[in-house]
C-alpha positions as CSV (number, residue, x, y, z in Angstrom):
1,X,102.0,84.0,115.1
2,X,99.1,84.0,112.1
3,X,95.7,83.5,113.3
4,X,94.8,82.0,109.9
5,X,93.5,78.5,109.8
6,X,96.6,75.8,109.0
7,X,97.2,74.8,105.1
8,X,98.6,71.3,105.7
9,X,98.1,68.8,108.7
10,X,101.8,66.3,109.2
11,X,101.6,63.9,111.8
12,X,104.5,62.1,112.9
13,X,104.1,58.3,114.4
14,X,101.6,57.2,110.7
15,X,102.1,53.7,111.2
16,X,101.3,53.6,115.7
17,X,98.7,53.0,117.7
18,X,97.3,56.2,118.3
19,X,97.2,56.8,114.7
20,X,95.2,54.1,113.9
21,X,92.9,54.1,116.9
22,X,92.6,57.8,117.0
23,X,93.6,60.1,114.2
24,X,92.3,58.1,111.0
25,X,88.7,57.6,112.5
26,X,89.0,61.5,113.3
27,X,90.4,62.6,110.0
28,X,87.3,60.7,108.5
29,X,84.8,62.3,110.4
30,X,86.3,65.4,109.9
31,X,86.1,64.8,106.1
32,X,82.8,64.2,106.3
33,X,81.9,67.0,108.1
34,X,83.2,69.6,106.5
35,X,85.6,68.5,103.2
36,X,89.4,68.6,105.0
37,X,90.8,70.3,101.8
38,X,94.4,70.6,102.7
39,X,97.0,68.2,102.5
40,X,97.4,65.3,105.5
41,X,101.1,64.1,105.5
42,X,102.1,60.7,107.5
43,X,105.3,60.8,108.9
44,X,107.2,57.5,110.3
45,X,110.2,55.0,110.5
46,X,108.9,51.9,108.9
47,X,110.0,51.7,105.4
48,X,106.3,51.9,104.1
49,X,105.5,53.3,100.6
50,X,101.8,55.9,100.8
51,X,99.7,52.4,99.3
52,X,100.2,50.6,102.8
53,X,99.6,53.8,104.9
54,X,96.6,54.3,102.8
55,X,95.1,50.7,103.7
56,X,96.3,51.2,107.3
57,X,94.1,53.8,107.2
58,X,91.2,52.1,105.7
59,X,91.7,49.1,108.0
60,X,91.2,52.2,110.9
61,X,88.2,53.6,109.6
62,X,86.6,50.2,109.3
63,X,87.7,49.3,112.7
64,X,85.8,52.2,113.6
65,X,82.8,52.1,112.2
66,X,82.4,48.2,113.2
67,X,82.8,49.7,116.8
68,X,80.0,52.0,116.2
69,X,77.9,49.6,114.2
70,X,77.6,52.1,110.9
71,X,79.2,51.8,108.3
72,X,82.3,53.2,106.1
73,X,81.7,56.4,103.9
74,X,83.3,55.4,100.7
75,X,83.4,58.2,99.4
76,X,84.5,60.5,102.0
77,X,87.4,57.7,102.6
78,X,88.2,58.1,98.8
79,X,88.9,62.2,99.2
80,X,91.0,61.4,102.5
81,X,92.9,58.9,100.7
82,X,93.4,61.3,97.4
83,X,94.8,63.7,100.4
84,X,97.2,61.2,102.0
85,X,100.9,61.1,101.4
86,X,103.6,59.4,103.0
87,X,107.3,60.2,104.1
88,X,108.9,57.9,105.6
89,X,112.6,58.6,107.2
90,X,115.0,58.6,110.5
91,X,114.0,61.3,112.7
92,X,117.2,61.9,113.2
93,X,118.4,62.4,109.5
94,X,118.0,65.7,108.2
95,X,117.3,64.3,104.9
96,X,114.1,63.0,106.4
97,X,113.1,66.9,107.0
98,X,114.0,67.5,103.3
99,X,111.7,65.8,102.4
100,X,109.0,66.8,104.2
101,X,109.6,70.7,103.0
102,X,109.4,69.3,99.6
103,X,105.8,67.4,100.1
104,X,104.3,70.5,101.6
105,X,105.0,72.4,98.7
106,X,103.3,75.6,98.8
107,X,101.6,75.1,102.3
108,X,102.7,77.9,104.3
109,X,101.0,77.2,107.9
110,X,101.6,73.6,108.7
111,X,99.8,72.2,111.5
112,X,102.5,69.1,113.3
113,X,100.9,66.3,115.3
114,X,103.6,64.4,117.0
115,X,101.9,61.6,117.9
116,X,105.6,59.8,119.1
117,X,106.9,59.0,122.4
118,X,107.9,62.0,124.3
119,X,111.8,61.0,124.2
120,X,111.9,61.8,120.3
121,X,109.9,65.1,120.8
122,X,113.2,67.0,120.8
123,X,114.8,66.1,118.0
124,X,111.7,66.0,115.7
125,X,111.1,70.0,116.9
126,X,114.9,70.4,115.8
127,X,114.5,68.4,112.4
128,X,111.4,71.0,112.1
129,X,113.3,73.8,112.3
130,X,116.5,72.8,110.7
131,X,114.7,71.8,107.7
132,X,112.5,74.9,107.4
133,X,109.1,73.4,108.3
134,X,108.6,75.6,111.9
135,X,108.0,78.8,110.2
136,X,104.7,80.2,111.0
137,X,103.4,76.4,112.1
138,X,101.7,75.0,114.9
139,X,102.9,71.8,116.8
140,X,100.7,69.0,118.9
141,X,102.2,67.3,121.5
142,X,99.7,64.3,123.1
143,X,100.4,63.9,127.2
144,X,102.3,62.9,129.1
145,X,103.7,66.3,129.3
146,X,107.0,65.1,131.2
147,X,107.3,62.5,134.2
148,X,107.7,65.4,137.0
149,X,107.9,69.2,137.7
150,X,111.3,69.2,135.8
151,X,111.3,66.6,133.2
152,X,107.8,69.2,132.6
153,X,110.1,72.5,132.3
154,X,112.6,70.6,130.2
155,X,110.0,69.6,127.6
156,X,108.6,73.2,127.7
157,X,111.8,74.8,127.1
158,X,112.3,72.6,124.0
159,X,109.1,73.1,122.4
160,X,109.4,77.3,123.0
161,X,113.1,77.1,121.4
162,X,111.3,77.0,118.1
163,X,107.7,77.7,118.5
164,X,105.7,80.5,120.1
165,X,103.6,79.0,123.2
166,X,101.0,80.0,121.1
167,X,101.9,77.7,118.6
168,X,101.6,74.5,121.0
169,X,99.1,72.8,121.5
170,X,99.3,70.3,124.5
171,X,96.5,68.0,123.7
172,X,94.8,66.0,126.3
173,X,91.7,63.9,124.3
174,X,90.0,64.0,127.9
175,X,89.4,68.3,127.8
176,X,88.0,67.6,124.4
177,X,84.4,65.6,125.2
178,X,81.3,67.3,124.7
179,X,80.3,66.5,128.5
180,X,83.7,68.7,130.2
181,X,83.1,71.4,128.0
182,X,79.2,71.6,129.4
183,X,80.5,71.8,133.2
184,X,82.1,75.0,131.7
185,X,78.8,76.0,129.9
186,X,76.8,75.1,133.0
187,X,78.3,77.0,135.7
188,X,78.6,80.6,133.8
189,X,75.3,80.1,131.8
190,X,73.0,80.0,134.3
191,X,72.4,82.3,137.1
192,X,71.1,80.4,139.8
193,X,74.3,78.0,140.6
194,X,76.9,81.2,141.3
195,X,75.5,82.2,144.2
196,X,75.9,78.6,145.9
197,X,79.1,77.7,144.2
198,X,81.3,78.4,147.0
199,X,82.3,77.1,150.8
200,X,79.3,78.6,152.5
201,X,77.1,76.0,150.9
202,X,79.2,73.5,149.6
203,X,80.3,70.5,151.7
204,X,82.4,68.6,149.3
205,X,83.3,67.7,145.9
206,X,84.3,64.7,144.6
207,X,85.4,63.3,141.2
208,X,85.8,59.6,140.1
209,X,87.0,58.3,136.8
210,X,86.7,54.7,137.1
211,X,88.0,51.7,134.1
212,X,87.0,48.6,134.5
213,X,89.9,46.8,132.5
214,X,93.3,47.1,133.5
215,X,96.6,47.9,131.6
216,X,95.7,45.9,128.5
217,X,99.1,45.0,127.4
218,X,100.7,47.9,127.9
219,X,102.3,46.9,131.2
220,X,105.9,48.6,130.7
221,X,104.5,51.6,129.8
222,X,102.2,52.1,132.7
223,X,104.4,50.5,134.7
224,X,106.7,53.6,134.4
225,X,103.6,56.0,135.2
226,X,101.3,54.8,137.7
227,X,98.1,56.3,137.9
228,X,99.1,60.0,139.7
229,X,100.7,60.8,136.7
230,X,98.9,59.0,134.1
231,X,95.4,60.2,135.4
232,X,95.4,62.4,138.0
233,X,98.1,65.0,137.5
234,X,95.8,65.9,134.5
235,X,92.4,64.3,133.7
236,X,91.5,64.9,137.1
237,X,93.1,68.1,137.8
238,X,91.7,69.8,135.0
239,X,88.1,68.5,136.1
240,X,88.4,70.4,139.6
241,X,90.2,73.6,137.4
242,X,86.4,73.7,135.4
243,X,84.8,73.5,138.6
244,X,86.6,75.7,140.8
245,X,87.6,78.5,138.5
246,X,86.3,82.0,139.2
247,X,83.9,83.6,135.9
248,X,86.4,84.4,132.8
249,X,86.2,88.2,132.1
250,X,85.3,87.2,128.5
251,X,84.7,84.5,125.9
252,X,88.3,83.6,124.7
253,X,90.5,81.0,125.8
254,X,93.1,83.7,126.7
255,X,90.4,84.7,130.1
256,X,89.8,80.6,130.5
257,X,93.2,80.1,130.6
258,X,93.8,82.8,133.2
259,X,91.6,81.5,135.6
260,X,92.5,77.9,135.0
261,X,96.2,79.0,136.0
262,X,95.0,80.6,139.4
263,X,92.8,77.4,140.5
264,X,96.7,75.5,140.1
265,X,98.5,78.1,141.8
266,X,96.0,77.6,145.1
267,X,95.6,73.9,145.2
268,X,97.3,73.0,148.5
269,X,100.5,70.6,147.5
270,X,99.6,67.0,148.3
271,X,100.9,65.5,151.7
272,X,101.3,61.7,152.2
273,X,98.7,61.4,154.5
274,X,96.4,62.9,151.7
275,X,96.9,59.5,149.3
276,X,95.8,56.1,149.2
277,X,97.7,54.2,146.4
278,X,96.3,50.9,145.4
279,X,97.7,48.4,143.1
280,X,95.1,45.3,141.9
281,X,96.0,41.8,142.5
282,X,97.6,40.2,139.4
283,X,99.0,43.4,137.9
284,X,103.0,42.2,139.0
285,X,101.8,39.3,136.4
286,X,100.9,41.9,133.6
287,X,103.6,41.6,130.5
288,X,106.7,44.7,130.8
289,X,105.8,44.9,134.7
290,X,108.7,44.3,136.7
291,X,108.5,42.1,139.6
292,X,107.8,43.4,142.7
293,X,106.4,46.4,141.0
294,X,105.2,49.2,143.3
295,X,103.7,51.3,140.8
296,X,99.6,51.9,141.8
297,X,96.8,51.1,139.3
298,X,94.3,53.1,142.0
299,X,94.5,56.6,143.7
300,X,92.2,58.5,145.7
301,X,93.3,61.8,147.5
302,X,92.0,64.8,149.1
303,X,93.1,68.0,147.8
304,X,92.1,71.5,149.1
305,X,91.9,74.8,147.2
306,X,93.7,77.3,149.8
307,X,91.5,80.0,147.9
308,X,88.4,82.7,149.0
309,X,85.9,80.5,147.1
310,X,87.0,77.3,148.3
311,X,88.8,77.5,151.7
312,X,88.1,74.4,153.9
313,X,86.4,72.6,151.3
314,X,87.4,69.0,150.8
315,X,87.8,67.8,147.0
316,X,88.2,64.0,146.9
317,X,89.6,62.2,144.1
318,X,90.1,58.7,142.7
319,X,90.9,57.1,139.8
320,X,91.9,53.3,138.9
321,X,92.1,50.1,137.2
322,X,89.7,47.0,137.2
323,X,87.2,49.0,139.4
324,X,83.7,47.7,139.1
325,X,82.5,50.1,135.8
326,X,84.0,52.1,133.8
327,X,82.4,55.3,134.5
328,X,83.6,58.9,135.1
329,X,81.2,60.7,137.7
330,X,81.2,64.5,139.9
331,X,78.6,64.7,142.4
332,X,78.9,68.6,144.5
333,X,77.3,67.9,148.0
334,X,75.6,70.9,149.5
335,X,75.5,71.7,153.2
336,X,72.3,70.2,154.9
337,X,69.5,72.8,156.1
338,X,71.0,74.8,159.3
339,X,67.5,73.1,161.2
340,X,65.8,69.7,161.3
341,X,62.5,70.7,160.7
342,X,60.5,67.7,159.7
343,X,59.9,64.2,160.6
344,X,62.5,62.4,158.9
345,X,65.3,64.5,159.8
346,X,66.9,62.3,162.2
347,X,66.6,59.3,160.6
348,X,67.2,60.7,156.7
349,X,68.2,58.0,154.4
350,X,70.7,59.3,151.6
351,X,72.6,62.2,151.0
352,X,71.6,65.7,151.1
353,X,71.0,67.5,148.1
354,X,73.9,67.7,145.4
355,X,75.1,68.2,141.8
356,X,75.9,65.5,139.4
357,X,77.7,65.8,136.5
358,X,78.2,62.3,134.8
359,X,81.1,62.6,132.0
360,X,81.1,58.7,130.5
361,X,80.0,56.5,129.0
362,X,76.8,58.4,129.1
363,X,76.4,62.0,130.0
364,X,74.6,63.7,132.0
365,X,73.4,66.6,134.5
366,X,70.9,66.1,137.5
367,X,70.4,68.1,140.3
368,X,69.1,66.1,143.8
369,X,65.9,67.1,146.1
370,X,64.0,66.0,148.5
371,X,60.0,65.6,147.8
372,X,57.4,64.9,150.1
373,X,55.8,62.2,150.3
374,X,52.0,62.0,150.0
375,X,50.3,61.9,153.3
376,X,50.0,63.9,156.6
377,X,53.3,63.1,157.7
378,X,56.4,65.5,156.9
379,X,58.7,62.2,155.2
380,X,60.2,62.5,151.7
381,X,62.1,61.1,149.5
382,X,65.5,62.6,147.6
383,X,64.5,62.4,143.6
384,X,66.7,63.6,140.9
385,X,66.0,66.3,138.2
386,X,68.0,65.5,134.9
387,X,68.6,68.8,132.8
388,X,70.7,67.0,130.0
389,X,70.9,63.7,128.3
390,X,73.1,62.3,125.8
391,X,73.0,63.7,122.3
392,X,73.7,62.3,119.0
393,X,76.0,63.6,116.5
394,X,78.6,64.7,118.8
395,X,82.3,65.4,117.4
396,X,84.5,62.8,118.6
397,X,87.7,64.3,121.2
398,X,90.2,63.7,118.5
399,X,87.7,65.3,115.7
400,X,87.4,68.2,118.0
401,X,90.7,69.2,119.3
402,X,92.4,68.4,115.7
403,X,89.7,71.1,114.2
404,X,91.0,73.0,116.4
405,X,94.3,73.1,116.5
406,X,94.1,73.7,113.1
407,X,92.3,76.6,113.5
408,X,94.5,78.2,116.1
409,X,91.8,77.8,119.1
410,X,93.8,76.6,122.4
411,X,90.8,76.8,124.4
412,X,90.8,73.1,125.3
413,X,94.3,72.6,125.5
414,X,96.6,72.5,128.3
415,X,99.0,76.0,128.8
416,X,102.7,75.7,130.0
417,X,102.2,77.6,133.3
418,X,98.8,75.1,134.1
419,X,101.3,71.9,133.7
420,X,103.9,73.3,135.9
421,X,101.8,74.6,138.5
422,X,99.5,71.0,138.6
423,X,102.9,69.4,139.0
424,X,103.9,71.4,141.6
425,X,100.5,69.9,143.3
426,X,102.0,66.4,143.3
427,X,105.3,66.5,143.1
428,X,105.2,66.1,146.9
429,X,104.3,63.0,147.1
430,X,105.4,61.4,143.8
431,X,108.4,59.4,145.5
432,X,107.2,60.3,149.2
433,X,104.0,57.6,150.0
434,X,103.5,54.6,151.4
435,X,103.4,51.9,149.8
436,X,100.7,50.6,147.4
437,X,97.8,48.3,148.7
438,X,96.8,45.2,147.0
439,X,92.8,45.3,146.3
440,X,89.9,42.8,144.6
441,X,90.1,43.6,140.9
442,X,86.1,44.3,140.4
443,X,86.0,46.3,144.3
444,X,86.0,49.7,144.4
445,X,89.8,49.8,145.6
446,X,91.7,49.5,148.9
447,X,89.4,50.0,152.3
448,X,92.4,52.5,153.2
449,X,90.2,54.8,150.7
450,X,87.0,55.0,152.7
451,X,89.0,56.7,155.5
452,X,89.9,60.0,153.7
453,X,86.5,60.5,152.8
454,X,84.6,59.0,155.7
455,X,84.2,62.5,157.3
456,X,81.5,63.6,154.6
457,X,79.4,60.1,154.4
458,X,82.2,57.9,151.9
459,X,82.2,57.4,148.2
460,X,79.7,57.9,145.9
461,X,80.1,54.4,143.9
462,X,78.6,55.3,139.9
463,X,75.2,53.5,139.1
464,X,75.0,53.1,135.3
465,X,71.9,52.0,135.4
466,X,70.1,55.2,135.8
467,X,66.6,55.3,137.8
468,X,63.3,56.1,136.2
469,X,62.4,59.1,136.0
């Protein structure tokens, strides 16, 4: 496998969603960042000729930038578009794959996106190899990365039948924002959190990635997820990888990777009694979900790491669908002070002191103390310390993870043995639960919640409004 940076970019599934949502805005940016000088191939079924794919694409980029408020870079658009050309064919046809040798020409180290269902994933990585595009090139494949522990090894051994597993790239937007690539950065660049960062001092750690819309139309596709897969199995589970992993014996994705793997291999598989699934009142009335659908829109668990870091420490977990914000939040609660030394001890109002790591919309890090209040008595107050705001000028996921790809740099992408291994966390209890409970769209999910975490004080709920400071 070649190290050198990709000579062409293909992505299959040019005329979907996720290219117009996702890839074109990215593609853009990139452009204007640093040129893109390679050719940028759109591959799809639809009978389109390259003038419509090109105004897809500028319908994209202006989409975008009316999101953002800016406005479109005509001129990096114009050397994106000068760079875009179209195939259009059957998947299954190997004329299709013809065709796609021919308009990479003399590229030698294609980078393939397949942004397409899952279920055509095989016979596109065939079509690649029959028609000699897999030499020497690098594959993308977007989550879900199967629908259980063997639907998982399936999809792996089809990808590995024709590319190294260095060559594939299993990418998960999520790993890609600025804000989980700082809990990395913040644990192992500063000296002062490693010797805390364990059971002796920490109580308990809990993530929440909240979304205050629900399934948007796309009922009959989440309807054969749920949340544990769709969210859990992998945003989430990554999340409490960054955070629990032991120090990586160097910089390289290789050591990240490593240590990743072992934080998978020690999570404690999930028991029903560890999961509360929720489902929000009106979802059986979304379009695609069948009727009496028992598929959950909310999940909280508790998960334990059976490791020397982290044994006995509860992690709790939840994730769901028109929940109050949409908002993705860590807070690490430390152990309270062995003696009650002052005055307000016994009547202490708040948590004790903890780590916050907020991921989106904003992000942000803050650290939580208690001051003393001015006076003669011994009372305080808890008061956060922020050490990092939102920046500007940040690479969008998609913009990242696409750079690199191309450059051959897995370090945010997902490994073969880390999917197995988080699937053998849930697999347990993917068919084995009770069933889902109803909840308020707009609460915070079912009451049945509270009573997992209720041990160590309940739920942080997110505040986006953040206090002075």
């Amino acid at each position: 496998m070649t190290t050198s940076h990709s000579d062409a970019l293909v992505f299959f599934g040019a005329t979907g969603d996720l290219a117009y949502k996702k890839i074109f805005p990215a593609l853009q940016a990139m452009m204007q960042r640093d040129g893109l000088d390679l050719p940028i191939i759109g591959m799809a079924h639809s009978g389109w000729t390259v003038k419509q794919l090109r105004q897809r694409a500028r319908d994209s980029i202006g989409q975008a930038a009316k999101d953002s408020g800016s406005k479109i870079d005509n001129a990096a658009f114009d050397r994106l578009s000068a760079r875009l050309q179209y195939v259009d064919g059957d998947y299954n046809d190997p004329a299709t794959f013809v065709q796609l040798k021919q308009a990479l020409g003399k590229a030698k180290r294609p980078l393939h996106y397949l942004a397409i269902p899952p279920s055509l994933f095989g016979t596109v990585v065939q079509g690649l190899q029959q028609g000699g595009c897999a030499k020497h090139a690098r594959v993308v494949v977007e989550k879900p990365f199967g629908h259980d522990l063997a639907s998982a090894q399936a999809l792996n051994r089809t990808l590995r039948s024709v590319f190294p597993e260095d060559a594939i790239f299993r990418i998960d937007h999520f790993l890609g924002k600025e804000a989980i690539m700082n809990i990395l950065y913040f644990r192992f660049a500063n000296s002062f959190l490693e010797p805390i960062w364990n059971r002796n001092n920490i109580a308990s750690v809990e993530v929440t990635l909240a979304e205050q819309f629900g399934v948007q139309g796309r009922g009959a596709f989440y309807d054969g997820t749920g949340c544990l897969r769709d969210v859990v199995q992998n945003h989430l589970l990554q999340i409490v990888a960054l955070l629990a992993m032991e120090p990586p014996a160097y910089q390289g994705f290789g050591a990240v990777h490593a240590e990743k793997a072992k934080v998978f291999q020690a999570m404690r598989p999930l028991q029903p009694d560890d999961l509360v699934r929720g489902q929000y009142r009106g979802y059986r009335k979304e379009p695609g979900v069948k009727k009496g659908s028992d598929v959950e829109t909310y999940c909280a668990l508790r998960l334990f790491i059976d490791s020397w870091r982290w044994g006995g420490v509860p992690w709790y977990l939840r994730s769901g669908k028109c929940l109050p914000d949409t908002v993705a939040e860590i807070t690490v609660e430390l152990k309270p002070p062995p003696q009650k030394l002052f005055d307000d001890a016994a009547t202490l109002a708040g948590r004790a002191n903890y780590v916050r790591f907020r991921l989106s919309p904003n992000t942000a890090v803050a650290l939580a103390a208690r001051v003393k209040r001015a006076g003669k008595e011994f009372v305080g107050d808890q008061r956060e310390l922020y050490l990092m705001e939102q920046e500007t000028g940040q690479e969008s996921p998609y913009e990242r993870l696409l750079g690199d790809a191309m450059a051959g740099d897995g370090a945010l992408f997902t490994r073969e043995a880390a999917v197995e291994a988080a699937w053998l966390v849930v697999e347990p209890v993917l068919h084995n639960h009770a069933p889902a409970i109803p909840y308020r769209a707009g609460s915070w999910g079912p009451k049945q919640a509270d009573a997992l975490i209720a041990a160590d004080g309940g739920w942080h709920n997110p505040v986006l409004e953040e206090p002075p400071r």
